[in-house]
C-alpha positions as CSV (number, residue, x, y, z in Angstrom):
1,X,-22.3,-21.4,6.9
2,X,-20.1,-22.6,3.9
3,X,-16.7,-21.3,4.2
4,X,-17.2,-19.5,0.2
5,X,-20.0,-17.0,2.0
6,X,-17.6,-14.4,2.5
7,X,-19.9,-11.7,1.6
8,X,-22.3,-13.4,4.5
9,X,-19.0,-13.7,6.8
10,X,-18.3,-9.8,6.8
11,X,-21.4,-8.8,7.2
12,X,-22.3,-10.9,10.5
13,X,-18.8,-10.0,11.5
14,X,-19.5,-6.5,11.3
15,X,-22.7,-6.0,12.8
16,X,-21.4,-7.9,15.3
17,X,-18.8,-5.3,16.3
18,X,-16.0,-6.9,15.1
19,X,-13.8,-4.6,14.1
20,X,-12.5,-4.4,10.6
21,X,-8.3,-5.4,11.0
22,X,-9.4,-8.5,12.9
23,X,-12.1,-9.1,10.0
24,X,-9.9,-8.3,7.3
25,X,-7.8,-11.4,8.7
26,X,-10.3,-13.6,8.6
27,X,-11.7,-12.5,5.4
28,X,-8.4,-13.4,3.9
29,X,-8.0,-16.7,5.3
30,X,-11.3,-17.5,4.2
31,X,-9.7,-16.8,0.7
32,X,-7.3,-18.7,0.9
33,X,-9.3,-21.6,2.3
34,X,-11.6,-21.5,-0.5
35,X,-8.9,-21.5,-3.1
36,X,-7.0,-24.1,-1.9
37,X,-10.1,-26.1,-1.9
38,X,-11.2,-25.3,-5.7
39,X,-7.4,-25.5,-6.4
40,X,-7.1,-22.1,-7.7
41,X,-5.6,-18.8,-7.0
42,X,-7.5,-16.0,-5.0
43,X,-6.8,-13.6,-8.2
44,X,-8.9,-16.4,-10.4
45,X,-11.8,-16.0,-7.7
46,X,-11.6,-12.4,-7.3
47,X,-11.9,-11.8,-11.4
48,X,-9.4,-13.3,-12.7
49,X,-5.7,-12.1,-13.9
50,X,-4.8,-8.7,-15.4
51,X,-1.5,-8.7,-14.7
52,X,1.2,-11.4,-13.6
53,X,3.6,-9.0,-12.0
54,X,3.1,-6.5,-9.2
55,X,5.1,-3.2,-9.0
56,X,6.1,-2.3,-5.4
57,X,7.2,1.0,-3.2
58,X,10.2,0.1,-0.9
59,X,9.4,1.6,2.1
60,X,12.1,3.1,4.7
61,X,11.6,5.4,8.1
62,X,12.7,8.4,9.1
63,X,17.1,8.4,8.9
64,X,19.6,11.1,8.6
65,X,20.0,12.1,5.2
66,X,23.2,10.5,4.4
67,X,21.6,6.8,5.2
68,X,18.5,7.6,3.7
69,X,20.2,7.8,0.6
70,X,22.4,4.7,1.0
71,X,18.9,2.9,2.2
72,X,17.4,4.1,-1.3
73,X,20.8,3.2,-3.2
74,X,20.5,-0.4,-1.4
75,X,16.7,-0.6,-2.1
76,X,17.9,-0.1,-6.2
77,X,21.1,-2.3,-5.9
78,X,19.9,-4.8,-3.8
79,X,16.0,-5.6,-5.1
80,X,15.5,-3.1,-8.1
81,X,13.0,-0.8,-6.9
82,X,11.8,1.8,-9.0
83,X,10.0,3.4,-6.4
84,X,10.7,4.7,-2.9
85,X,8.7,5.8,0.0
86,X,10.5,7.8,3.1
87,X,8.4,9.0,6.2
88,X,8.2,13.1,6.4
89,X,6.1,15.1,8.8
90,X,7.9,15.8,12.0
91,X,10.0,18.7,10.2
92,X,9.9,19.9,6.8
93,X,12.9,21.5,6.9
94,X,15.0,18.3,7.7
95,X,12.0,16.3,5.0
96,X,13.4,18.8,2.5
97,X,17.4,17.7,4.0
98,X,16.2,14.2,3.0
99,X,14.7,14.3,0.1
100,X,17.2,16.3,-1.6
101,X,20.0,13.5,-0.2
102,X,18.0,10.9,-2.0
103,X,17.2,12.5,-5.4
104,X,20.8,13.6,-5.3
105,X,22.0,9.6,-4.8
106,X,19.1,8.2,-7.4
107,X,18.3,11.1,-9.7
108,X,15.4,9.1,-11.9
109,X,16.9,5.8,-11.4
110,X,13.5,5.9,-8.9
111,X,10.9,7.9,-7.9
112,X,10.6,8.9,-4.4
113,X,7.4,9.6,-2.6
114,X,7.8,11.2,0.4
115,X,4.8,10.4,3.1
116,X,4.0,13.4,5.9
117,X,1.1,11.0,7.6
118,X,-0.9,14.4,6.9
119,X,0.9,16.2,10.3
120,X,1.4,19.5,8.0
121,X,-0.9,22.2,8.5
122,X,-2.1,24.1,5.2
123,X,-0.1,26.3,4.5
124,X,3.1,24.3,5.5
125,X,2.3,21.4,3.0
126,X,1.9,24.1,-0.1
127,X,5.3,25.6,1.2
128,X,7.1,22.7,1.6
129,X,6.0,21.0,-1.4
130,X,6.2,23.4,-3.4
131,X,10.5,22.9,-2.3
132,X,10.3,19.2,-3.0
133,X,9.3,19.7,-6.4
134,X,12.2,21.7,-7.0
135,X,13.8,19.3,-6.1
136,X,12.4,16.7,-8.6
137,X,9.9,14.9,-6.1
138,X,6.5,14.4,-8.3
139,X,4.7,12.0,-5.4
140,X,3.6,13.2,-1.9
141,X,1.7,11.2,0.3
142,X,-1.0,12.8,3.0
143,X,0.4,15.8,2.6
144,X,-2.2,17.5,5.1
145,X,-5.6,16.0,6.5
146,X,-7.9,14.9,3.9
147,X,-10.4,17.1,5.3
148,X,-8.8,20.0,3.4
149,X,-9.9,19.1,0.6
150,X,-9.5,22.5,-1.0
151,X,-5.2,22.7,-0.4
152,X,-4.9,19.0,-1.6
153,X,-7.1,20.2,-4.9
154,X,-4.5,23.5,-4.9
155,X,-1.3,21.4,-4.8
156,X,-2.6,18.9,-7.7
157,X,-3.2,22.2,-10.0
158,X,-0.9,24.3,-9.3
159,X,2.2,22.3,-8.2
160,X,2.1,19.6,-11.0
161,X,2.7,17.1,-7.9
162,X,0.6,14.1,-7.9
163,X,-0.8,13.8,-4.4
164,X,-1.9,10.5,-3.2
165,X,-4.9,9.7,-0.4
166,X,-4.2,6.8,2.3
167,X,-5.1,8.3,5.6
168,X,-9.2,8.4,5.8
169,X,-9.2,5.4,3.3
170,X,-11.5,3.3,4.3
171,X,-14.4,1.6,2.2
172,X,-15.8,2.3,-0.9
173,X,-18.2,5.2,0.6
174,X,-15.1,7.3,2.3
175,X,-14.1,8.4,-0.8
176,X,-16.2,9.6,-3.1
177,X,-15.5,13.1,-1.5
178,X,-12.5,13.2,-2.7
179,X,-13.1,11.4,-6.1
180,X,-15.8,14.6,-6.9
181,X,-13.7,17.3,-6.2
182,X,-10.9,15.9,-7.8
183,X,-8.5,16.3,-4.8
184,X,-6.5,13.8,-4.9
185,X,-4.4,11.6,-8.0
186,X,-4.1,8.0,-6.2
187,X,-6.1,6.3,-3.2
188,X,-4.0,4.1,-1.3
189,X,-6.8,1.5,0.7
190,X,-5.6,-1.6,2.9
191,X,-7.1,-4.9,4.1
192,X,-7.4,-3.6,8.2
193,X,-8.8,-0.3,6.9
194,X,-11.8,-1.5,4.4
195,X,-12.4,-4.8,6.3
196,X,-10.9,-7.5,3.7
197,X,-9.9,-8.2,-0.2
198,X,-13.4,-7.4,-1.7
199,X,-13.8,-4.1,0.1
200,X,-10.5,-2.6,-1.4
201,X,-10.9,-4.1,-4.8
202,X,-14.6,-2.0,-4.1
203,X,-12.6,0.8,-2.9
204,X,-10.5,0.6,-6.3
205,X,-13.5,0.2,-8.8
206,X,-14.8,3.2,-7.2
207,X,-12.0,5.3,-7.6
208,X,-11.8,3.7,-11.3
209,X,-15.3,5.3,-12.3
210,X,-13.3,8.6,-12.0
211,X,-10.0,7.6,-13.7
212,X,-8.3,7.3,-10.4
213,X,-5.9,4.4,-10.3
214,X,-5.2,2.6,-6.7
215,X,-2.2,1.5,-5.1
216,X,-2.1,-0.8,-1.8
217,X,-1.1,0.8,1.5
218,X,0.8,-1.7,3.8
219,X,1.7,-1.7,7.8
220,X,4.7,-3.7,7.9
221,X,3.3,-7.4,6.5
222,X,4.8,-10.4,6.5
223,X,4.3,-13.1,3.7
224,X,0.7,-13.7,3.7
225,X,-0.4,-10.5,3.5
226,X,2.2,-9.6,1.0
227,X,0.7,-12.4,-1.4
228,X,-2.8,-11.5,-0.3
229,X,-1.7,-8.2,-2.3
230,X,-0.7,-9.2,-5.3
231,X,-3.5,-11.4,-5.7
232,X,-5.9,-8.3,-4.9
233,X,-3.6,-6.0,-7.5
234,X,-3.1,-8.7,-10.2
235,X,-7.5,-9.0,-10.4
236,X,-8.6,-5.3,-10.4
237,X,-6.9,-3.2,-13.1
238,X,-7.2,0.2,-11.3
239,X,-4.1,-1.3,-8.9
240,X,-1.8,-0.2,-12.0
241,X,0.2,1.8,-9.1
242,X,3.2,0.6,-7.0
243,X,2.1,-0.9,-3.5
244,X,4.0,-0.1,-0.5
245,X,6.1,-2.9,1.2
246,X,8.2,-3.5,3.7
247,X,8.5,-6.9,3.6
248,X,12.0,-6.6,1.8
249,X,13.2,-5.5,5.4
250,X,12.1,-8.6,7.2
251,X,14.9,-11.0,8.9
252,X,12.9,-14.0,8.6
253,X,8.9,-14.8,7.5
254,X,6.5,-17.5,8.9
255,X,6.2,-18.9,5.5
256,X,7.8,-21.7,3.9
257,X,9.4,-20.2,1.5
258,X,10.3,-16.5,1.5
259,X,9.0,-14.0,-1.3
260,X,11.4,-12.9,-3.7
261,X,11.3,-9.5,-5.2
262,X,13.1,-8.9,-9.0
263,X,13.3,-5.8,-10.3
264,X,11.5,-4.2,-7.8
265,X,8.4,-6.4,-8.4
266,X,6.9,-9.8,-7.1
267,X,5.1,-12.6,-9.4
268,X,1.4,-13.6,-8.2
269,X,2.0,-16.8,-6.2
270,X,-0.1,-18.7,-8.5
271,X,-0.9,-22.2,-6.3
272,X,-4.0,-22.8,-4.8
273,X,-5.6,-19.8,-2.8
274,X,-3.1,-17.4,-1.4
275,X,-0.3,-19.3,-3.2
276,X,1.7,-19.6,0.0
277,X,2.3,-22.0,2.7
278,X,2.7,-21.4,6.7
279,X,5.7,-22.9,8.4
280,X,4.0,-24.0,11.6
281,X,7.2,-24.7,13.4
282,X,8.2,-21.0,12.5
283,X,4.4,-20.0,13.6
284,X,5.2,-21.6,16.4
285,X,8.7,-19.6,17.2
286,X,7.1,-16.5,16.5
287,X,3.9,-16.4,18.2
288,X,3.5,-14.0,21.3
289,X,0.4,-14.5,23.7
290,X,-1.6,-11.6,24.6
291,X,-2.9,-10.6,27.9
C-alpha cells in the first residue's frame, strides 16, 4: 500500500482493532512521511493555509490559589498567553478560591477557562458557575457529563457563559447530539480520540455546518504533536479557537529544535511534512521499554 493511502491505512487499522491513539500516531507519521516526500507542509495536503499563526490555551493543574495566579502571571510574562486553562472538579468551593485568585492577578489581560473534566453533578455545575461568572469567567470546560444535554443547554442561555465540549469528543458522528440541541459553544476533538488529522478536521467541519467553531484538546504533547496541531488548525477554518498546550511546561523535547511560542501563539512549521525534525540521540535518551 502506498504510504499517501491514509484513508485506506485507518480503515484496515480499525477494523483491525487497533485502537484509535495508537492509529492516530501512525496516521500522523504517515503525514509527515508523505509531505516530506512531496516537499510540502501537512497544512498544504490537508487544504491548504488559512491561517499562519495558531492561538494557544496555556494549560496548568490544580495549585493553591496563590500559585495559580503567579502560574497565570508567568504564563502572560513569560510566553504571552491570552488564554488560560486551570483544572476544577474535585471542589467547587476551592475552583471558585482559584478562579477568583487568577482573575484577580490578570483581570482581562487573559481569559481563563476553567476545566471540571465533567465531575460536577447538575445542579452543582449551574451553582457553581453561575459564581464564576461573577467573577468574570466567560469559558467553562465539561462542566457536567455531556449526557445532560439539557443543563449544558441551561447554562449557555441563561448564564451568558460559553460552555465548551471535549469529554465524549470523538469522531465526526459523536457530536451531532450536541450540535442539534445547541448545547454546547466550542468542541474541543484530539488526534487519540478521533483516530488521526482527517478525523478532527471531519470532526470540525461538522461542527462548522452549525456555526460551531473547534479548538484542539491536548494530553501533555511533546513537539510533534504540537506541530501536527497547528498544521491541522492552520487548514480547517473552524479551528479559529485557542488550542490547549502544555508543551510550554516541558524541560526538554525530542526534537531538534524546540518550539517557540510568541505572544501566546506558535507559527506553522512550514518545511516539508510536519515541519519538524526528531533528534534521535534525544529519542534515544528518552525512550522507555514496555513490558
Amino acid at each position: 500500500r502506498h504510504a499517501a493511502d491514509i484513508e485506506a491505512a485507518t480503515t484496515a487499522m480499525e477494523e483491525a482493532g487497533i485502537g484509535r491513539g495508537p492509529m492516530s500516531g501512525v496516521e500522523m507519521a504517515l503525514w509527515d512521511l508523505v509531505g516530506k516526500k512531496a516537499g510540502l507542509p501537512v497544512c498544504r495536503l490537508l487544504g491548504g493555509v488559512v491561517r499562519a499563526e495558531v492561538d494557544f490555551c496555556a494549560c496548568m493543574g490544580l495549585k493553591e490559589p496563590s500559585a495559580s495566579a503567579a502560574t497565570a502571571r508567568e504564563y502572560i510574562e513569560r510566553w504571552g498567553f491570552r488564554f488560560i486553562k486551570t483544572k476544577a472538579g474535585d471542589d467547587p468551593e476551592q475552583d471558585l478560591g482559584i478562579a477568583a485568585a487568577i482573575q484577580a492577578e490578570i483581570g482581562e489581560e487573559a481569559a481563563l477557562r476553567p476545566d471540571a473534566n465533567s465531575a460536577y453533578g447538575t445542579d452543582v455545575a449551574e451553582k457553581t458557575l453561575r459564581k464564576m461568572r461573577d467573577l468574570g469567567v466567560g469559558l467553562f470546560e465539561d462542566p457536567c457529563s455531556r449526557e445532560h444535554i439539557d443543563c449544558l443547554l441551561r447554562m449557555r442561555r441563561d448564564l451568558d457563559m460559553k460552555i465548551l465540549v471535549n469529554m465524549g469528543v470523538g469522531t465526526a458522528d459523536s457530536v451531532i447530539d450536541l450540535l442539534e440541541a445547541g448545547a454546547a459553544d466550542m468542541l474541543m476533538p484530539d488526534t487519540p480520540a478521533a483516530g488521526g488529522l482527517l478525523r478532527v478536521k471531519r470532526v470540525a467541519e461538522t461542527a462548522a455546518a452549525w456555526g460551531v467553531p473547534t479548538l484542539m484538546h491536548c494530553s501533555h504533547d511533546l513537539g510533534l504533536k504540537t506541530a501536527a496541531i497547528t498544521h491541522i488548525a492552520a487548514s480547517t477554518p473552524g479551528f479559529s479557537g485557542p488550542s490547549d498546550t502544555c508543551y510550554h511546561g516541558l524541560v526538554d523535547d525530542i526534537l531538534t529544535e524546540k518550539l517557540q511560542f510568541a505572544n501566546g501563539r506558535l507559527r506553522v512549521p512550514m518545511g516539508p511534512g510536519l515541519g519538524v525534525e526528531v533528534d534521535e540521540e534525544k529519542l534515544a535518551k528518552y525512550r522507555k521499554d514496555l513490558p
